[in-house]
C-alpha positions in Angstrom: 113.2 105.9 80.4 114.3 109.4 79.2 113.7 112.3 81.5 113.0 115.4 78.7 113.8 118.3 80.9 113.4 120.6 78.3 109.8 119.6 77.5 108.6 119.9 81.1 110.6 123.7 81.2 108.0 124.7 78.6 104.7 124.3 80.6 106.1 126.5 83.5 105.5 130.1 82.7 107.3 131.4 85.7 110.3 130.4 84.2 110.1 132.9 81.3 111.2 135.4 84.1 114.5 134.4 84.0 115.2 133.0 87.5 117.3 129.7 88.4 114.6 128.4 91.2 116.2 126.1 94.0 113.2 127.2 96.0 111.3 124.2 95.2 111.3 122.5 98.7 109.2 125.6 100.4 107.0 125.2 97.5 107.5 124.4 93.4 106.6 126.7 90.5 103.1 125.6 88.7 102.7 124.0 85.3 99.9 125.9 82.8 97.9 122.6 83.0 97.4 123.2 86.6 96.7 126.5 86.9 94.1 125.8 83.9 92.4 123.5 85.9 91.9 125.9 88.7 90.7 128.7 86.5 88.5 126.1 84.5 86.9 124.8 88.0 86.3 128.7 89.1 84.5 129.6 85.9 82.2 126.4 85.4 78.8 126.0 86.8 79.2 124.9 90.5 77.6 124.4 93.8 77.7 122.7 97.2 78.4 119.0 95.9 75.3 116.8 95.7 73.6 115.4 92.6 70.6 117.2 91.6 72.1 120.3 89.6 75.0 120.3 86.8 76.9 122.4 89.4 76.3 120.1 92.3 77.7 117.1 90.0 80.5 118.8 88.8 81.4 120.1 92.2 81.3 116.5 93.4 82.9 115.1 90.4 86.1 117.7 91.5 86.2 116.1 94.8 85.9 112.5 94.2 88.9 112.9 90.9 91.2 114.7 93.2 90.6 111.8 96.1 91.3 109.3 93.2 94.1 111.4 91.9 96.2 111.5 95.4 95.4 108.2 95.9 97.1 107.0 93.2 100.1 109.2 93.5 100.8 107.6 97.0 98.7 104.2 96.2 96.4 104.6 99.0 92.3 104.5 99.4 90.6 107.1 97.6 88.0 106.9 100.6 90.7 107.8 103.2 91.9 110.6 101.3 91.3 113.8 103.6 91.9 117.6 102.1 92.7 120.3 104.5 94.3 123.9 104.3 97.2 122.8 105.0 99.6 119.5 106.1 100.1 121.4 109.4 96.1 122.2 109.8 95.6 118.3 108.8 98.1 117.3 111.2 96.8 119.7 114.5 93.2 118.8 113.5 94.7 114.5 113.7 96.6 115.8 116.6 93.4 116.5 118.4 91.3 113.7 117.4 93.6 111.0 118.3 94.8 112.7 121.6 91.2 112.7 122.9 92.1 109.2 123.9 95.5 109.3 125.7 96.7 110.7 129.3 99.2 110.0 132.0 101.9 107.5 131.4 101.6 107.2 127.3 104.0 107.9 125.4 104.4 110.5 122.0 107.5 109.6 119.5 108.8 112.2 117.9 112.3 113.4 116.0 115.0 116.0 116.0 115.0 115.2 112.2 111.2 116.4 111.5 109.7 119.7 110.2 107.9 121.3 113.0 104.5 120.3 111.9 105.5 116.6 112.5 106.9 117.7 116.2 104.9 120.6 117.6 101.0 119.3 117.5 102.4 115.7 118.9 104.2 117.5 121.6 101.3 120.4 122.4 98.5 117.1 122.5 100.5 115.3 124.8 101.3 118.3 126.8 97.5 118.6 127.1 96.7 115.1 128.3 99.2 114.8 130.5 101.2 112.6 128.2 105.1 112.2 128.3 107.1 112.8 125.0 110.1 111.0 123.7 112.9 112.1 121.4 114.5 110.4 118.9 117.6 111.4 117.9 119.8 111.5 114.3 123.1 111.5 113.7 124.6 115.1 113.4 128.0 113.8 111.3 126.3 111.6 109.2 122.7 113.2 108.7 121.1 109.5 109.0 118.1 108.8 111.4 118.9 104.7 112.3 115.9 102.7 113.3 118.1 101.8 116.3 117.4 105.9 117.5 113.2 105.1 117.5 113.7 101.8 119.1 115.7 103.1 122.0 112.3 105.3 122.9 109.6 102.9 121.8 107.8 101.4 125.2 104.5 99.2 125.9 103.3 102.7 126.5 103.9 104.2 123.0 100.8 105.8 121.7 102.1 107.0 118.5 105.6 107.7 116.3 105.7 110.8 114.1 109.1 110.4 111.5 109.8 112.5 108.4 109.9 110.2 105.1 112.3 112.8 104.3 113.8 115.9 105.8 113.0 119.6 104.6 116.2 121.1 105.8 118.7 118.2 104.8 117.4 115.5 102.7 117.7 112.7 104.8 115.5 109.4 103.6 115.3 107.4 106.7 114.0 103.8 106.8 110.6 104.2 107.3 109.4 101.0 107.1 111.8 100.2 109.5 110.6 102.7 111.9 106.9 101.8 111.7 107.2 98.0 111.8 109.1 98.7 115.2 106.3 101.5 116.4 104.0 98.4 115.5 105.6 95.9 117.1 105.1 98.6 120.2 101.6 99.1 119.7 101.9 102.5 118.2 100.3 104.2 115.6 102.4 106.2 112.6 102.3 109.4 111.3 104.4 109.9 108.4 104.7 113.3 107.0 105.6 112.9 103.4 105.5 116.4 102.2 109.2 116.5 101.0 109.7 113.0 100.2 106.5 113.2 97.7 107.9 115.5 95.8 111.0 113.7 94.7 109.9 109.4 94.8 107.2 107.4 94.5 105.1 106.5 97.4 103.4 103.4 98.9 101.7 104.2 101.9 101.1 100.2 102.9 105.2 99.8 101.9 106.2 102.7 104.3 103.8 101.3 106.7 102.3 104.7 107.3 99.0 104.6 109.7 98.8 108.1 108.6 100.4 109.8 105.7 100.5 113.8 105.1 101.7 115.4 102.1 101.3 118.9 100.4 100.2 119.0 96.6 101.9 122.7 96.1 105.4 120.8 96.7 104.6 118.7 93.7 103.5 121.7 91.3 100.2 122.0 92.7 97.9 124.6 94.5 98.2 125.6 98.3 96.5 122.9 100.1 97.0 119.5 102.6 95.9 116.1 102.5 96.2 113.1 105.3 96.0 109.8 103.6 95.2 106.9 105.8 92.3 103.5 105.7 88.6 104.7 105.3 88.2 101.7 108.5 91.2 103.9 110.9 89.5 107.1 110.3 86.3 105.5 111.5 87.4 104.7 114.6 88.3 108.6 115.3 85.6 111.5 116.3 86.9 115.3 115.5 85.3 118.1 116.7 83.1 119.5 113.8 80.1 121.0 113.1 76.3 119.3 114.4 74.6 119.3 110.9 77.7 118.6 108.8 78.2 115.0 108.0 79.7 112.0 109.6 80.7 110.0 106.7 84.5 109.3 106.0 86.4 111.2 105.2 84.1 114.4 104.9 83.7 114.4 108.9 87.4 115.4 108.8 87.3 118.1 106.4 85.6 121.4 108.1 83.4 123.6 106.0 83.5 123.9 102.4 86.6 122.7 100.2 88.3 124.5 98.2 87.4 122.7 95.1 89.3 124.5 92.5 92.5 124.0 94.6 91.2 120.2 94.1 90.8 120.5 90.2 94.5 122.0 90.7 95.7 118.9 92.6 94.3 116.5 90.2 96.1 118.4 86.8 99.2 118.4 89.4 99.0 114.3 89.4 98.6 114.0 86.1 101.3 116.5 85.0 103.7 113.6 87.1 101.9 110.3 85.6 102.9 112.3 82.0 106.2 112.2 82.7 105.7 108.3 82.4 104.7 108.3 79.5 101.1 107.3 77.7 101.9 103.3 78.6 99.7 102.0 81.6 96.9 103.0 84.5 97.8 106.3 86.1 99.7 104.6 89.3 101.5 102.9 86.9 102.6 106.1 85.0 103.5 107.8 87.5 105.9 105.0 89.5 108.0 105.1 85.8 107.8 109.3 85.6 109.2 109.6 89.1 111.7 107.1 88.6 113.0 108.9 85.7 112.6 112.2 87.4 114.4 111.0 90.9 117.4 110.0 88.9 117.4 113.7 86.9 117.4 115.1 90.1 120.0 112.9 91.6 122.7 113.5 88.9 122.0 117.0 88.9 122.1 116.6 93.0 125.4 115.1 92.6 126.9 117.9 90.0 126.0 120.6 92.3 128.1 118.5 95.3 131.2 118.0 93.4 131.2 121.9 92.2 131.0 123.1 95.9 133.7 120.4 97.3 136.2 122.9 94.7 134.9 126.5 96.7 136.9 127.5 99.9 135.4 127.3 103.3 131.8 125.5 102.0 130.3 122.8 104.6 127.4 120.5 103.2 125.2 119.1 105.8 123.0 116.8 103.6 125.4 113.2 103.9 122.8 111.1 104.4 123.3 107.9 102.5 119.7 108.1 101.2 118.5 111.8 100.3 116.7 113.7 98.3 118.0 116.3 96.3 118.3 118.9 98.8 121.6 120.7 100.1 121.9 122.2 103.6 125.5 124.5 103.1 127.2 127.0 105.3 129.9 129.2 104.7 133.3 129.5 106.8 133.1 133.7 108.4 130.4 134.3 106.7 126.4 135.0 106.9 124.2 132.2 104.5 121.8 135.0 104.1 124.3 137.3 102.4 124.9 134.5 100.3 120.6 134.1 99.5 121.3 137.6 99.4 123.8 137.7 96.5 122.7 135.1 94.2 118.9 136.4 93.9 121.0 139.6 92.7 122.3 137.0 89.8 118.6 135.7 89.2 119.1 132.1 91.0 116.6 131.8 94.1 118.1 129.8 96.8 116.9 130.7 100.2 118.7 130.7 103.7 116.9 129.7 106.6 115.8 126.8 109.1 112.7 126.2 107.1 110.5 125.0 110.4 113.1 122.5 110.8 113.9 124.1 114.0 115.0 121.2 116.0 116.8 119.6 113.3 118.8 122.6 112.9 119.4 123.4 116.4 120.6 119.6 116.6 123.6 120.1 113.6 124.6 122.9 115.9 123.1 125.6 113.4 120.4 127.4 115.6 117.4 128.8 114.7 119.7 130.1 111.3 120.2 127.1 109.4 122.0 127.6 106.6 121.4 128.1 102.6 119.1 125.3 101.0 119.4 124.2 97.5 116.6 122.1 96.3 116.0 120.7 93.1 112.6 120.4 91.1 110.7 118.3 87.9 112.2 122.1 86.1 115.6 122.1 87.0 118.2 121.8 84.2 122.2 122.0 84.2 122.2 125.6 83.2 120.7 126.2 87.0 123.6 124.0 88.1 125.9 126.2 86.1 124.5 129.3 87.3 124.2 128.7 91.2 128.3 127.2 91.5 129.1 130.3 89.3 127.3 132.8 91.4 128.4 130.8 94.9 131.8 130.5 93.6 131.4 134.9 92.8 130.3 135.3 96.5 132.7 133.2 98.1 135.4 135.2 96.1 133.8 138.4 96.8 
């Protein structure tokens, strides 16, 4: 199907400032139907969710649609669907819970490729219980995390594998399925942090083979929150600290104090904005698998203008190779600073940020230290007057 860029520029206001954005990947701009929704869930009646009042029902009807909602966007169980501040506050709060059980001699999996919130709770929880953690390793040259790398550390005594289902700072797409049928064959349990990755593709939780699956709606035009995706039975079987009179049901025993429902109401106009991209044909899931179809391949040849513009400018190393990737460029420059270069083109109006991006070890592992280098994501928004306007203002600076 046809990917109408132009119609989907038109519900973001923030782009009537002017501004090339290829700042999506720390976080997108916001369509007017989301930010509706929020302001229509602040200002109607509501309460504590329960079913006596038209506030409690309305508050509960919030919750339960935006469970539904992320559930379809990643075809999981609306009953496992768990909102949290944050993917990293989901992911420490997991962290915890499913630590309580392991101690000397088990083993933690985790990657060089991985944000920090996919490395730093796993390693800090093992580090607690006296639990040894093992590295995986990707491919500096070629950006590309093999299966191979996991199964060299997998052991009888594997307790869990945390992988990326894409990389923040370089766009890798490793094999995920591949990855967790091995942690399986081990004994382990998944983690699969799917923040970037949902923002570009469609997701099957049971296809990634994701025990637990993590994802942030404000990457995908949505409000600033978290949610961990995983079977109502798996949560079950884990205890987190919370308070004595709030509730033990699933998946509300993992949620502490209130929600914040009109982030919810956010995250559910956020889904839907996707599924339109579909078109009106078919269930929601449905719509949605066809809108980010059409949207990944956008993005792609966009993706792939913006590489064969920078291969022409002096001195420019991409780091993104991967042969699966989303559309998101790691470049440094020959002599000179990435952060003069962030520097520079916000001067022109065109937001591309320089930085590590809490992909600390991934960057450390290209050789880039804590620095990184200048990241160029695309988004649902971008067109190919960005494109133009980015290699112009690069090609400006490198000429500078």
């Amino acid at each position: 199907m046809s990917y109408d860029v132009d119609a989907v520029r038109s519900a973001f206001p923030a782009l009537r400032a002017g501004s090339a954005h290829f700042d999506g990947p720390g976080g997108s701009q916001v369509p007017e139907p989301v930010a509706a929704a929020v302001a229509a869930a602040m200002t109607a009646p509501t309460a504590n969710r329960g079913h006596v009042t038209q506030a409690e029902r309305n508050t509960d009807d919030l919750v339960l649609g935006a469970r539904r909602a992320v559930a379809d966007l990643v075809a999981g169980d609306p009953g496992g669907v768990v909102f949290g501040r944050s993917m990293t506050a989901l992911t420490y709060d997991l962290s915890r819970a499913l630590s309580a059980g392991w101690g000397p001699g088990d083993e933690v999996v985790v990657t060089r490729l991985d944000h920090d919130a996919n490395v730093r709770p796993w390693v800090q929880a093992a580090r607690a219980r006296g639990a040894t953690v093992r590295w995986a390793a990707f491919d500096p040259a070629t950006g590309e995390l093999p299966p191979e790398a996991v199964a060299e550390v997998l052991s009888p005594r594997t307790r869990l594998v945390a992988v990326t289902g894409a990389s923040n700072l370089i766009g890798t797409r490793p094999d995920v399925a591949a990855v967790t049928a091995l942690a399986h064959e081990a004994g382990a349990l998944t983690h699969v942090d799917g923040v970037h990755l949902t923002a570009h593709a469609a997701v099957e939780v049971a296809a990634l083979g994701a025990d637990f699956f993590a994802c942030s709606p404000y990457k995908f035009l949505g409000p600033h929150c978290g949610c961990l995706i995983a079977s109502p039975d798996l949560l079950g079987t884990l205890h987190p600290d919370k308070l004595l009179p709030s509730t033990d049901a699933v998946p509300e025993r993992f949620e502490l104090g209130t929600l914040p429902y009109e982030l919810l109401a956010g995250t559910t106009a956020a889904v839907d904005f996707l599924a339109a991209l579909g078109g009106p044909e078919g269930d929601r899931r449905a719509r949605l698998v066809a809108g980010l179809a059409a949207l990944e391949a956008h993005e792609d040849r966009l993706r792939d203008r913006i590489e064969d513009g920078v291969r022409a400018l002096p001195g420019v190393t991409v780091w993104s190779r991967a042969r699966r990737r989303t559309p998101t460029l790691l470049m440094t420059f020959a002599g000179r600073d990435a952060a003069d270069a962030h520097r520079f083109l916000a001067g022109r109006g065109v937001n591309a940020p320089a930085g590590s991006f809490y992909a600390i070890e991934a960057s450390r592992w290209l050789g880039l230290g804590d620095a990184g280098g200048l990241r160029v994501g695309l988004a649902p928004y971008s067109d190919d007057s960005d494109v133009d306007r980015l290699l112009a203002g690069l090609e400006a600076w490198l000429g500078a």
